[in-house]
C-alpha positions as semicolon CSV with decimal commas, in nm:
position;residue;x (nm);y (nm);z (nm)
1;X;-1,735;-0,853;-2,468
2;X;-2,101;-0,746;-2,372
3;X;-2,133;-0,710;-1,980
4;X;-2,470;-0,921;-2,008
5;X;-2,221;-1,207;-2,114
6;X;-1,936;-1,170;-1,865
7;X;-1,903;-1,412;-1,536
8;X;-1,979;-1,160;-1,292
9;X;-2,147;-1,374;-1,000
10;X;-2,195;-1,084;-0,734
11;X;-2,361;-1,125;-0,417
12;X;-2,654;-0,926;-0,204
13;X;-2,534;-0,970;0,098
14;X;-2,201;-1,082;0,245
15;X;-2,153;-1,464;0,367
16;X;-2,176;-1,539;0,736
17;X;-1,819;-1,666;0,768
18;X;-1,618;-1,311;0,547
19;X;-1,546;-1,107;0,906
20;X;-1,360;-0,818;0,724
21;X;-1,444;-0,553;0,454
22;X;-1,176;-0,670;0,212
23;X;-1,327;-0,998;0,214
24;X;-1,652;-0,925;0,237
25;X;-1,627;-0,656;-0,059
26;X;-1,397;-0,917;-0,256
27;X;-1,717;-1,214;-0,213
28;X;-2,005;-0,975;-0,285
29;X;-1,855;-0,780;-0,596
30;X;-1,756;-1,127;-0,777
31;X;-1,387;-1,130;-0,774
32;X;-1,305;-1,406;-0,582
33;X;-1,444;-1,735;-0,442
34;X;-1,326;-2,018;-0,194
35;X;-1,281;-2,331;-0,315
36;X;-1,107;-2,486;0,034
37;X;-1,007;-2,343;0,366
38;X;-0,720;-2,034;0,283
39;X;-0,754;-2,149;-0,102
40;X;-0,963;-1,895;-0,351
41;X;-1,041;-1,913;-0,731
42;X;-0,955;-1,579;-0,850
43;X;-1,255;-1,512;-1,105
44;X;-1,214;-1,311;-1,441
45;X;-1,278;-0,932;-1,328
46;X;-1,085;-1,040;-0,985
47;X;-0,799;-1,186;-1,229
48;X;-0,770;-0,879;-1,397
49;X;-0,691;-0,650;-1,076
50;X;-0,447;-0,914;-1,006
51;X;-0,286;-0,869;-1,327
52;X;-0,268;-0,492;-1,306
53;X;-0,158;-0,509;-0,970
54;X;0,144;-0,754;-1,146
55;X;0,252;-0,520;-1,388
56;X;0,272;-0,256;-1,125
57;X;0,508;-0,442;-0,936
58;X;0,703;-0,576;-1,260
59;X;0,754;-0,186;-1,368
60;X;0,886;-0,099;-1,065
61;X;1,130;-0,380;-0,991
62;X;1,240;-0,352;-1,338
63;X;1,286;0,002;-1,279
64;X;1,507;-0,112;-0,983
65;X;1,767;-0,263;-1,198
66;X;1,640;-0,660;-1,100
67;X;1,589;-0,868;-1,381
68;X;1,290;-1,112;-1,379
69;X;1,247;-1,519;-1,394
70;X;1,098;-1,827;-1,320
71;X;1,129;-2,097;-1,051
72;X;0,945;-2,413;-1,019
73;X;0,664;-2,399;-0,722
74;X;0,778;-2,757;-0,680
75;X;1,133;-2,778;-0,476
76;X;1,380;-3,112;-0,386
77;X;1,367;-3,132;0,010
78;X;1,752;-3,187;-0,036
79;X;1,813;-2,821;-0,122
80;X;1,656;-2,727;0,206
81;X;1,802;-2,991;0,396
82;X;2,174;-2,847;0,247
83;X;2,086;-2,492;0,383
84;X;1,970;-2,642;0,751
85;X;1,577;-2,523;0,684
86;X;1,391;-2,857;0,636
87;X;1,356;-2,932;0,941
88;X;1,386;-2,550;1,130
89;X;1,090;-2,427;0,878
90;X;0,806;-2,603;1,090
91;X;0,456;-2,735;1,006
92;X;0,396;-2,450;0,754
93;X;0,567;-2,585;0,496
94;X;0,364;-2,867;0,292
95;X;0,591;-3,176;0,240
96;X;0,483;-3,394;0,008
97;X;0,640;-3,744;-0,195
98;X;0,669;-3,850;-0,525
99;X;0,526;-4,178;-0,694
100;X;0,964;-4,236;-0,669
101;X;0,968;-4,181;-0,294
102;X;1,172;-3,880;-0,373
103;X;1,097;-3,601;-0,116
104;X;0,948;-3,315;-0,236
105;X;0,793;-2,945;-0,102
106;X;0,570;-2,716;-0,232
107;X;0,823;-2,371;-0,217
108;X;0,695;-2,120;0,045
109;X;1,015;-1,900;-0,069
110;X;1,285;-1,967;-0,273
111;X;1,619;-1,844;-0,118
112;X;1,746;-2,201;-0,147
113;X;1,666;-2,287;-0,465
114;X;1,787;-1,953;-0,608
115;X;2,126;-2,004;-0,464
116;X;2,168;-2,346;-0,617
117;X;2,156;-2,187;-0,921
118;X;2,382;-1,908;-0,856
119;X;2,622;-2,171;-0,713
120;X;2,598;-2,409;-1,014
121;X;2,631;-2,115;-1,271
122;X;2,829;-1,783;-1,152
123;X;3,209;-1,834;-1,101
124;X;3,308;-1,453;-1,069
125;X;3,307;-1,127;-0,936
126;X;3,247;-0,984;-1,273
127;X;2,869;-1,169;-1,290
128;X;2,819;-0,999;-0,968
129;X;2,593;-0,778;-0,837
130;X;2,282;-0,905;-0,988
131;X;1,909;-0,897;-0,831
132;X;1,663;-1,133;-0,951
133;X;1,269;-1,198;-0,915
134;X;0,989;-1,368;-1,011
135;X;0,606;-1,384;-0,955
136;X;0,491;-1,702;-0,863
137;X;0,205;-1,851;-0,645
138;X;0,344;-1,997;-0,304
139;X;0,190;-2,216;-0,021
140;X;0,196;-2,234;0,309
141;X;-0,037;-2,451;0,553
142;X;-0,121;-2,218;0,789
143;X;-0,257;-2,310;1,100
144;X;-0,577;-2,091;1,092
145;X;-0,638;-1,911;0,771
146;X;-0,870;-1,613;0,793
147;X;-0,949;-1,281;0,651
148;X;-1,005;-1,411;0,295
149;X;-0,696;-1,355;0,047
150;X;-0,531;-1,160;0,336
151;X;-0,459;-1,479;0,511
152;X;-0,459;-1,761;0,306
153;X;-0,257;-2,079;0,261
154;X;-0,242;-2,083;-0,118
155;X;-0,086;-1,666;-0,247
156;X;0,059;-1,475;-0,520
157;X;0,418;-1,347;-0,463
158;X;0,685;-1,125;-0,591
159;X;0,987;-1,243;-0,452
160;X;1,337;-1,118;-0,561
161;X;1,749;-1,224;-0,447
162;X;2,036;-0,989;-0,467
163;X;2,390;-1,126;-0,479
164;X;2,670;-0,884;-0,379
165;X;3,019;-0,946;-0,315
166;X;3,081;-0,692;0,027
167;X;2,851;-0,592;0,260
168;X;2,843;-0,227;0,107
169;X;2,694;-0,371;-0,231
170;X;2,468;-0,573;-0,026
171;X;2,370;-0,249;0,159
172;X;2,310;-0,053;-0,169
173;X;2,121;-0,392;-0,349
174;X;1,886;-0,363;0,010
175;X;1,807;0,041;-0,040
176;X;1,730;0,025;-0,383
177;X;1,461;-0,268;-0,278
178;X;1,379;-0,017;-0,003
179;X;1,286;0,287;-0,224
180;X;1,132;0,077;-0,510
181;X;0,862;-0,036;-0,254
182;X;0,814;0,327;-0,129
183;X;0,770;0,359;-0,539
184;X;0,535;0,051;-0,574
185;X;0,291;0,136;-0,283
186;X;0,276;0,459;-0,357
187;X;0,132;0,453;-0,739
188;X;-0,138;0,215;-0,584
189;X;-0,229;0,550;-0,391
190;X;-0,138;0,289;-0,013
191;X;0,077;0,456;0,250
192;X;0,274;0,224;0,371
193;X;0,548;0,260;0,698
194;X;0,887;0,072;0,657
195;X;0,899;-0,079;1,064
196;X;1,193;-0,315;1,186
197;X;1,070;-0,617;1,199
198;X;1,199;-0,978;1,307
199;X;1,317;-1,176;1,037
200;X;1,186;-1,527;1,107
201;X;1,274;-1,864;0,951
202;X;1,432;-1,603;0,647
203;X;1,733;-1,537;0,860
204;X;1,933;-1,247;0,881
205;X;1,997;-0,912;1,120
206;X;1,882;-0,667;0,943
207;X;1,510;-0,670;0,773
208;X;1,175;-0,399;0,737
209;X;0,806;-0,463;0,704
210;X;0,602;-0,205;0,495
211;X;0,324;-0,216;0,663
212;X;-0,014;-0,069;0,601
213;X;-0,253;0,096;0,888
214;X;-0,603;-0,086;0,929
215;X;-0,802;-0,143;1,208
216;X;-0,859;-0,551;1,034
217;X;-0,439;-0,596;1,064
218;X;-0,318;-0,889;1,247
219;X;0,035;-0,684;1,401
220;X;0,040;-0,448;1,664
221;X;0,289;-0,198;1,532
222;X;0,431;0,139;1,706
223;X;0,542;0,448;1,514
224;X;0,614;0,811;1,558
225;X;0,325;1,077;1,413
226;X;0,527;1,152;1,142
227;X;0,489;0,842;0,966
228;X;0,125;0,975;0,974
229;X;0,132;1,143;0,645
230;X;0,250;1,038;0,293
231;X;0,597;1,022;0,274
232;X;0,640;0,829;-0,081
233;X;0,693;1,119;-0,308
234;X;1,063;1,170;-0,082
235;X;1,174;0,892;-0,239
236;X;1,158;1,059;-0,616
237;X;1,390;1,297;-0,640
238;X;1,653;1,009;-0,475
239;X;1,925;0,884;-0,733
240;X;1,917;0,514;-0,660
241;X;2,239;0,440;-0,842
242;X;2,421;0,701;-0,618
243;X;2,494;0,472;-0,270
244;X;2,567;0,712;-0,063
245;X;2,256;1,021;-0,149
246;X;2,046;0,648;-0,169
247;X;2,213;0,504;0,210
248;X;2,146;0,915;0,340
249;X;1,762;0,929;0,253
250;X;1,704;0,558;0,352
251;X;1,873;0,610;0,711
252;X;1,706;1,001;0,715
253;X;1,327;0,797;0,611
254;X;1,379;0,556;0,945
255;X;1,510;0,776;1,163
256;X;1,179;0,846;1,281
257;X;1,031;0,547;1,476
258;X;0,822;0,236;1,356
259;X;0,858;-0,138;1,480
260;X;0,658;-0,417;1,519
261;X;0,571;-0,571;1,808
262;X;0,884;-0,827;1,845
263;X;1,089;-0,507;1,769
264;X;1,016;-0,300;1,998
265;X;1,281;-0,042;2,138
266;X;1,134;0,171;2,478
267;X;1,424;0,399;2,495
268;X;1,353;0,525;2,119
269;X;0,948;0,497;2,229
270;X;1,039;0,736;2,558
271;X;1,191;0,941;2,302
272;X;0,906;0,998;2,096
273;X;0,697;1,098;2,421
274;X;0,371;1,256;2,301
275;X;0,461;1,166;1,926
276;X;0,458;0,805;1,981
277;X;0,137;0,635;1,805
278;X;-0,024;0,315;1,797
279;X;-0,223;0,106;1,612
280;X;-0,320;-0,216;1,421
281;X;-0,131;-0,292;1,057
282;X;-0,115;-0,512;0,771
283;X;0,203;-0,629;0,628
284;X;0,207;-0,592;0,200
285;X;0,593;-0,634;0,172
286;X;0,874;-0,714;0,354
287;X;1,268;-0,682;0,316
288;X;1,513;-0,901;0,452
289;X;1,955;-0,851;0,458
290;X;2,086;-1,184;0,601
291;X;2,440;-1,181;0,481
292;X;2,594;-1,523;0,370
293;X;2,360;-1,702;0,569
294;X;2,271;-1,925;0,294
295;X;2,583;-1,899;0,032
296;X;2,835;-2,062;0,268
297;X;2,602;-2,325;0,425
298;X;2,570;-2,418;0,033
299;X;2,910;-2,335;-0,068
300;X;2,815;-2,089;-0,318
301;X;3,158;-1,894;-0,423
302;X;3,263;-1,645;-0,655
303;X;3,662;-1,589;-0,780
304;X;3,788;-1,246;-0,710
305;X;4,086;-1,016;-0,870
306;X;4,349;-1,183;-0,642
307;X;4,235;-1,562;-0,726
308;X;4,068;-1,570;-0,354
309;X;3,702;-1,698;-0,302
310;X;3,457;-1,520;-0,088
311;X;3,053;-1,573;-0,037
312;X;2,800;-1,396;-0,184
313;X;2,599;-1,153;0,081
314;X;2,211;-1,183;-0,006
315;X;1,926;-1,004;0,031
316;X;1,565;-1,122;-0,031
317;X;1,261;-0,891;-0,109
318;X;0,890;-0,989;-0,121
319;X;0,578;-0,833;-0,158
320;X;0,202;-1,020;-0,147
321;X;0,024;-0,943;-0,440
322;X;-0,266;-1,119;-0,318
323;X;-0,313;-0,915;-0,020
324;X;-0,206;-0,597;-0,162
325;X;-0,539;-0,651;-0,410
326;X;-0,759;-0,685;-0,113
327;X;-0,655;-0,371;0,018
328;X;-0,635;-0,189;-0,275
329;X;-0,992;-0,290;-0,329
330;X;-1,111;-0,171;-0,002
331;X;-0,924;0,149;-0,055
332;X;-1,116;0,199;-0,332
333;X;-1,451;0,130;-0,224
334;X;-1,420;0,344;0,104
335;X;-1,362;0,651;-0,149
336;X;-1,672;0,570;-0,320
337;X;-1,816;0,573;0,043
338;X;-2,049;0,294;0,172
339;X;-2,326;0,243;-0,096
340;X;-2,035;0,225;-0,378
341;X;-2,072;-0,166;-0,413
342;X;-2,503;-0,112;-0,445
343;X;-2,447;0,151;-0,722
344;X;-2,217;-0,061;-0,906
345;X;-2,461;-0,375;-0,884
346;X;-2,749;-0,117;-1,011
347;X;-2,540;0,037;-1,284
348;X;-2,462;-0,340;-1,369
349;X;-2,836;-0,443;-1,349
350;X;-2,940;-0,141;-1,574
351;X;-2,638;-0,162;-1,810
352;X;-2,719;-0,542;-1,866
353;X;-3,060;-0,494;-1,970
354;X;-3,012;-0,246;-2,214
355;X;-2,764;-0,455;-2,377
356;X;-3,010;-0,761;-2,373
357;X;-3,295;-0,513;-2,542
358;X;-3,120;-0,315;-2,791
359;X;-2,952;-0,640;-2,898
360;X;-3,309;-0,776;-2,980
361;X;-3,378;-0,471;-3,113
362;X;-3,708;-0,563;-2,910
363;X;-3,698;-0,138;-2,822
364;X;-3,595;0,156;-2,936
365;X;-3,287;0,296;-2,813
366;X;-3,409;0,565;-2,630
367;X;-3,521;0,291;-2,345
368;X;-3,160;0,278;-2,242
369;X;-3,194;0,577;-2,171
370;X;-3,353;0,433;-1,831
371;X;-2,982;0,376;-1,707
372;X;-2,953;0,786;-1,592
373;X;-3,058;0,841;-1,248
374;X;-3,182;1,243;-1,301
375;X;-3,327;1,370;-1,576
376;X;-3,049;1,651;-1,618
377;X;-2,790;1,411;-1,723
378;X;-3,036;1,125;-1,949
379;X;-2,857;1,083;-2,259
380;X;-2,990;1,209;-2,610
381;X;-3,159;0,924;-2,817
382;X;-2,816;0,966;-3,022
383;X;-2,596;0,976;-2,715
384;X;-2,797;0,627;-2,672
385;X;-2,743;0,454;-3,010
386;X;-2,408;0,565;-2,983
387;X;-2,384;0,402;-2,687
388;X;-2,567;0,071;-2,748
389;X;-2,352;0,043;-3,088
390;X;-2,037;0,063;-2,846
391;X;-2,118;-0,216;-2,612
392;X;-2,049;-0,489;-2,873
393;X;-1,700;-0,414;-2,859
394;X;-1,432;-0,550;-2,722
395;X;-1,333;-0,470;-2,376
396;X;-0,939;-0,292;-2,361
């Protein structure tokens, strides 16, 4: 498709109400636009990031061993009421009825639906361990949504569930999560610091946020200066299928401090001394082990050798797409330095017209040769044709 007929709707100059670059950046280059408070319309060229940034996380989770699905946005308030969250959840979640009186919710995460199927469908040990995931746009009404896509009510997830039968399994299911994000952030070129975190409405005692540094994040988080530079390429030469070399490098990775605010820990912070940093971060992912929280409060059991029964330990694992674009985005453009969004509306402006002439063939093609900003590197009047020909096909 010719760039003169793509929806491309950029902006001069950034709306009153965007207060960060992401959003700003996001508004002004076309990819995105609000259509109600915390709810966006992802436009074509913003869709396609978002797709990219998909397959990025589907390669790596795949990679991982978990095996992808897909569950209905739409969830029966009666699973949630069987694992004790309807009512601990809290105003977040958006309850809604149907024209049968039947209530119904709008799935902010699935950890309850996903073990109603496990429970209706695996009997034994031998089905077991399995991880599963899917992508799938989520909703939660928060109270003040801000910061464009990075804190909105309607989002893109990847959320996956592991099923083990011992806590060891569990342990191994909850690395291999571990190093696959260190895998996923890191071919988005993101550095991103694993911190103990709280685990929230999700449950559980044991769960990490990868967070990402940025003066725009909503956490205070605390880390040692080691955390300072890139540490994702550790995490390749780790055999993930080996529990043990995978358990060493995970527990090695966090030995050296990060936490969140609610995790703080001042005897490990007194430890760091002079290496103990701060600073504001964004959370892109985060990990959660919460045992059989949710498989015995739904009587989800598996059959083992000796004809006992035991419950499942889970994990869950999510990552926000939606923010992860945003930052990705402003990542980008603060390599291209500050005037990278002006020379892409130029090169768009100039590129545009030439198509529009040389498709009249009101010109001759050398006029597109206009689109070169020093004489040095203008195209030949052949390097032009060449070039006009090419902009009639399709976009790859």
């Amino acid at each position: 498709m010719r760039l003169s007929r793509y929806f491309l709707p950029v902006l001069k100059e950034s709306p009153s109400d965007a207060q960060i670059v992401s959003h700003k950046l996001m508004l002004r280059a076309g990819l995105i636009r609000q259509t109600a408070a915390g709810i966006y319309a992802w436009l074509p060229m913003g869709y396609r990031v978002l797709r990219k940034i998909e397959q990025i996380v589907r390669e790596e989770q795949d990679r991982a061993g978990a095996i992808e699905m897909l569950m209905p946005t739409i969830q029966s308030a009666d699973l949630w009421r069987e694992s004790g969250r309807y009512d601990a959840y809290g105003p977040e979640m958006l309850r809604i009825r149907d024209r049968h009186d039947r209530e119904m919710l709008y799935g902010p995460t699935n950890e309850d639906m996903i073990t109603a199927l496990f429970r209706d469908n695996v009997r034994s040990y031998r089905d077991l361990p399995r991880i599963l995931y899917h992508i799938q746009w989520k909703f939660r009404d928060e109270v003040r949504p801000r910061f464009g896509v990075m804190r909105g009510r309607e989002f893109l997830m990847k959320d996956a569930y592991s099923f083990d039968v011992d806590e060891a399994g569990a342990r191994h299911s909850y690395n291999r999560m571990f190093i696959a994000y260190l895998r996923t952030f890191a071919r988005m070129g993101l550095t991103s610091i694993p911190m103990q975190a709280d685990t929230g409405p999700i449950g559980g005692d044991l769960s990490h946020e990868f967070i990402i540094l940025a003066p725009s994040g909503e956490s205070e988080v605390f880390y040692h200066q080691a955390w300072e530079r890139d540490r994702s390429a550790e995490a390749e030469g780790v055999n993930a299928q080996d529990p043990d070399e995978l358990q060493a490098f995970v527990s090695g990775l966090t030995a050296d401090y990060a936490a969140t605010d609610e995790k703080r820990d001042a005897n490990r912070e007194r430890d760091a001394g002079d290496a103990l940093r701060t600073s504001r971060g964004i959370e892109v992912g985060h990990i959660f082990y919460f045992d059989q929280k949710y498989t015995q409060a739904m009587n989800m059991a598996v059959s083992m050798p000796d004809g006992s029964h035991v419950h499942p330990k889970m994990g869950s694992y999510g990552i926000g797409i939606r923010a992860w674009s945003a930052q990705s985005l402003k990542r980008a453009m603060t390599r291209r330095g500050s005037s990278g969004l002006k020379q892409s509306r130029r090169g768009r402006s100039a590129s545009s017209r030439c198509a529009r002439t040389t498709s009249r063939a009101s010109l001759p093609p050398r006029s597109c040769t206009a689109i070169s900003r020093s004489p040095a590197s203008r195209p030949s009047t052949t390097t032009a044709t060449n070039a006009a020909a090419q902009s009639s096909r399709p976009w790859t």
